[in-house]
N, C-alpha and C positions, 0 to 999 in steps of 0.2 A: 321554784322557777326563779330564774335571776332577769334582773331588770336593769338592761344599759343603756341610761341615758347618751345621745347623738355625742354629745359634748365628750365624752369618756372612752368614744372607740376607739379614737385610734389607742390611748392608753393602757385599754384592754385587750385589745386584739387577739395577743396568744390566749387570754382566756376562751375568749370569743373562739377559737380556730378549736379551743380545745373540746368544748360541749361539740362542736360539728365531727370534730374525728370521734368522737365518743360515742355517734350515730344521733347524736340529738336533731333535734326540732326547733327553730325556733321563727317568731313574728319579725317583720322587719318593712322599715320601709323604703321603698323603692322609685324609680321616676315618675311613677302612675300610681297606684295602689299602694295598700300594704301587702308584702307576698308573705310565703310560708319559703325559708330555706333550709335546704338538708345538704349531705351530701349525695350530687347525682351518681356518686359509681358505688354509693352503700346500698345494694337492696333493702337490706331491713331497715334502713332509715327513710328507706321514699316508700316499703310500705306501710310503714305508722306516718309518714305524712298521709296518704290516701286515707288511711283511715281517720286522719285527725280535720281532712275536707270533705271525708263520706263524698270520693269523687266514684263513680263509676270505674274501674276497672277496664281497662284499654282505651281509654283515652290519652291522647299525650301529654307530655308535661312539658314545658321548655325548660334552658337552662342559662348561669347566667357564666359567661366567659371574660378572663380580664384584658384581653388584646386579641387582635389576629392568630399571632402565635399559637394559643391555646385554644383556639376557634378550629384551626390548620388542623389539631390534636383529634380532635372527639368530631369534625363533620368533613363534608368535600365540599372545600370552598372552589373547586375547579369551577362550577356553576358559576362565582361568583362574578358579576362586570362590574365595569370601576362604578357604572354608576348608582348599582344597589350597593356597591363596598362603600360606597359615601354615605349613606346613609345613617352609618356608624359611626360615633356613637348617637345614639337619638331613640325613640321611641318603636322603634321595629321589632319585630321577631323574624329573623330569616330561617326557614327551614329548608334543612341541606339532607344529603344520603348522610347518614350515621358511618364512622366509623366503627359502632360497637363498643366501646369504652365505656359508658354509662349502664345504668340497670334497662335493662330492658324493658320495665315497666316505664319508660318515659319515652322511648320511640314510639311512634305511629307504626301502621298494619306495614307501609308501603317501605319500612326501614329507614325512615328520615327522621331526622331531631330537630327541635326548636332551639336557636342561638341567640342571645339577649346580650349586648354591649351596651350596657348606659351611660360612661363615664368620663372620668381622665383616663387613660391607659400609663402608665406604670413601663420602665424602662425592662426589656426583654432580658436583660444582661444578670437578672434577679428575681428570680420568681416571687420571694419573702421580701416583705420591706424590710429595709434596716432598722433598728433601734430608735434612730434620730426623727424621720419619717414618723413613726408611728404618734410621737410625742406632739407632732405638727401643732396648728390651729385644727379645728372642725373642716371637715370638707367641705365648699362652695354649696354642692346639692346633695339629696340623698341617692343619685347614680353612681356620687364620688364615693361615699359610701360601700356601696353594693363592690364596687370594680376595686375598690383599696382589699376588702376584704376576700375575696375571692384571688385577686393578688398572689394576698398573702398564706392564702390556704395553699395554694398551688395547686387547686382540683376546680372543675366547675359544680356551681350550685342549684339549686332548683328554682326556676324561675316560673313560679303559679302562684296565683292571687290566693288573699287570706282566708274569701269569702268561705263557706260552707255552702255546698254545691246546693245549687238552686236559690241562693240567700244573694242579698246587694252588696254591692261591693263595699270593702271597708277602709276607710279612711282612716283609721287611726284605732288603735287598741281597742279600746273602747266598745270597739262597733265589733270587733270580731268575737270578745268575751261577753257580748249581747247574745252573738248567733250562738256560740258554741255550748253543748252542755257541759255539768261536771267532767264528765269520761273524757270529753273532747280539749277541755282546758288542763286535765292533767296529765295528758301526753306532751304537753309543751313544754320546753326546755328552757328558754328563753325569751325574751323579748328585745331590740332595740325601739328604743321609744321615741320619738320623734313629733309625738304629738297629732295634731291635726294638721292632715298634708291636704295640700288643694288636689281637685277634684279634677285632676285630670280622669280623662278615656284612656281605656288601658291601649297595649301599643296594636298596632297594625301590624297583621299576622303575613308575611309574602311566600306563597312555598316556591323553593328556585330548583327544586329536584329536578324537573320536566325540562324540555328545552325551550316551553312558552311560562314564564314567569307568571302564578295563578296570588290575586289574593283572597286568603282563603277569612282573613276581617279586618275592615278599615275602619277608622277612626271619620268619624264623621260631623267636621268643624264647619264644612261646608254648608248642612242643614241648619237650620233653625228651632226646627220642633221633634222632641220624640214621644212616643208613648210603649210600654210595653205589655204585654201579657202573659200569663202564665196559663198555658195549655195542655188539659190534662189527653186530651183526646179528638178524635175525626171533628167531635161535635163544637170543641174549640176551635178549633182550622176554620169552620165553616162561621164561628162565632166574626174571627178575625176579618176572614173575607168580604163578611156583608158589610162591619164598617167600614172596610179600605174602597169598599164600592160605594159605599154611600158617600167619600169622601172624592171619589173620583167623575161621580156623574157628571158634575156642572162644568166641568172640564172637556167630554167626552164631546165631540161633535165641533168645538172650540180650538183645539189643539190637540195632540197626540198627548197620548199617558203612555209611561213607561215607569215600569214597577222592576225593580233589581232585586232579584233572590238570591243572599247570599246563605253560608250553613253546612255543615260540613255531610259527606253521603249519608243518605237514608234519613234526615232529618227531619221532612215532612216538605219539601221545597212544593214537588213535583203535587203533593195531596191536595195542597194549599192551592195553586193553579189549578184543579180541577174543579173546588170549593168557589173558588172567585169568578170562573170560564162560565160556570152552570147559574151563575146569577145574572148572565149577558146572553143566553140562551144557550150556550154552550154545551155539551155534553158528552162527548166523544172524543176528551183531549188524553192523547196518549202519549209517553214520553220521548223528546225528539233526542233520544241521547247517540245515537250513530248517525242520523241524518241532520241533525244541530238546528233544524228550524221545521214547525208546522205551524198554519195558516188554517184558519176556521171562520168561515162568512155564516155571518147572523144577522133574521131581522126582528131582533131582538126591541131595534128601536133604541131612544135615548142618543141617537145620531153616531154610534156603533155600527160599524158594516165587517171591519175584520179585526177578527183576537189572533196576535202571530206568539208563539211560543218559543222560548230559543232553549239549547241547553248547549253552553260553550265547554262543557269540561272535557271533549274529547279533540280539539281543536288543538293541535301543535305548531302550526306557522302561520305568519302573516298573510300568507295568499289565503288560505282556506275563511278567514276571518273579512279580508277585503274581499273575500268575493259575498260573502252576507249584504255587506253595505246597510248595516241594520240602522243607522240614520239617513239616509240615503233612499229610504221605504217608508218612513215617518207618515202618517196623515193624519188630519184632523181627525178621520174615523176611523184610526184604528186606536188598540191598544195592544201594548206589548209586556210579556213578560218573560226577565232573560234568569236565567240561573246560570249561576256562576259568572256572572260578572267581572269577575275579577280578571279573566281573561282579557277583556279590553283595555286599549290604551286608555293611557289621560287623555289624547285627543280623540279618541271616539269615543271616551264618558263625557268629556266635557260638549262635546259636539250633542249628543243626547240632550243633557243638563240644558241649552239653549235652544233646541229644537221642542221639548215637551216640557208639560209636568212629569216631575221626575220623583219615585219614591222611592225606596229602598226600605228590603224587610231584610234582617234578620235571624237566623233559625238558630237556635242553641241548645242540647240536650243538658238537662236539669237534673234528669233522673232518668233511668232505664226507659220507662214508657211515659218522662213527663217531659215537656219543651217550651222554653221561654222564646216570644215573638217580638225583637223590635222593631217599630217602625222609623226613621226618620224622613221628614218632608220641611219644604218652605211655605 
């Protein structure tokens, strides 16, 4: 396994370019995390990444692109408006329709790809850096990095975190040769090293396939406190439930609670609302996913009278959404819980955010039948 210090990239680059067309593997760090990069159009190199993060199998993978130009290449940035295109470079993941150019193991079911820009963008006019360039100083940040190299590969790379699936994120080598076993550390090819990077949240996922812009995870600087869980099953859901109840009583009757479920399908969102619904006397909560809102009166007591459920993922235009008016329905006795969230504006989240206590959960698969839960709250 070779070891490139940050100081030495641009230096080595064609080495560097050369372990990646070779199909290798290697650690790296990135604006957020440390990721795992390959080449996204080698299959056999994104599936010895998969095995080298024990990810589940059909899940997507993002990638990372060095400009527009090569974004234009591999997704449909037709979707895109100027004002998610600004958002680049910076901490986003845009998921666009796929062109197909990548393995197929890194698209999702619905034929869409994850798009990662973190950087300086590099003039169009030349895909490969020149000679001179490469000898530079070190790059400002480690985005500069990611985008100099990818650059100069002239292909996009694999944009997923270093963790081992189910495992915390890694900041720095170190933490990822903690997680990994023998087997797992000897598929790796490479390393750049960079040491210990701060502790950013990884980026904020927006999928722009649809014609209502959904995000499907958001980075959440906003909150103050998290906690998370590791959920092997029903009996965990229900574990999580009673303390996000217990943590919501003194509020109940006070103001409105609004609980945000985020989580990709089938994750446990909808399990979790029935788990929480039935501790407020609830029990007949069924999922509002074609009718996007049900309403359940309890005299459950604790100054609770109604539990309203939402499920925004099937919602394609503003009118269908203004006509909810789900802060506009707020009361001290109710509580709300929305899945998919993401669907809402900044000004109906932040209209929320000032109208109740507001929490946000979560949903992440771990493993086939395991799910990590986070919370954030103020």
């Amino acid at each position: 396994m070779k070891v490139f210090p940050t100081t030495e990239v641009y230096a080595r680059m064609d080495e560097i370019c050369a372990i990646l067309a070779a199909g290798g593997v290697m650690l790296a760090p990135s604006d957020t995390t440390y990721g795992l990069l390959t080449d996204a159009t080698n299959n056999a190199s994104v599936e010895k990444l998969i095995s080298i993060k024990k990810r589940p199998h059909g899940k997507p993978i993002s990638v990372f692109v060095s400009g527009f130009e090569m974004m234009n290449e591999y997704v449909d940035m037709s979707y895109l408006t100027n004002e998610t295109k600004s958002l680049l470079p910076g901490p986003y993941t845009l998921v666009l329709p796929s062109h197909h150019f990548v393995s197929p193991l890194l698209e999702a079911e619905d034929g869409t790809l994850g798009a990662r820009l973190i950087g300086k963008m590099h003039s169009s006019e030349n895909n490969h850096m020149s000679n001179a360039s490469l000898h530079a100083p070190p790059p400002e940040t480690m985005g500069d990095i990611i985008t100099t190299l990818v650059t100069h590969y002239g292909k996009p790379l694999t944009a997923t975190s270093a963790n081992i699936s189910g495992q915390g994120l890694c900041y720095s080598p170190s933490a990822f040769f903690h997680q990994a076993s023998d087997i797992k550390r000897s598929l790796l090819d490479a390393v750049i090293d960079a040491g210990e990077l701060p502790h950013h949240l990884p980026s904020t996922v927006i999928h722009l396939g649809t014609p209502t812009p959904r995000i499907l995870r958001a980075n959440d600087t906003d909150f103050m406190n998290k906690k998370v869980w590791d959920v092997q099953d029903v009996e965990g859901q229900h574990q999580v439930a009673e303390e996000v109840h217990e943590m919501v009583r003194p509020h109940v009757g006070n103001m409105p609670v609004v609980i945000l479920l985020d989580g990709e399908l089938g994750c446990g969102k909808t399990t979790w609302t029935k788990a929480f619904a039935s501790l407020f006397g609830v029990h007949d909560v069924v999922s509002p996913t074609y009718t996007y809102e049900c309403e359940y009166t309890t005299d459950a007591g604790n100054g609770i009278k109604t539990l309203k459920h939402y499920d925004l993922y099937n919602i394609t235009n503003t009118e269908d959404m203004a006509k909810l008016d789900i802060a506009g329905h707020l009361s001290r006795t109710t509580v709300v819980c929305i899945e998919w969230p993401g669907q809402l504006s900044e000004k109906e989240r932040a209209e929320l955010a000032r109208k109740s206590y507001l929490i946000r959960l979560e949903f992440r698969y771990t493993g086939e039948t395991t799910r990590e839960v986070g919370m954030w709250w103020n």
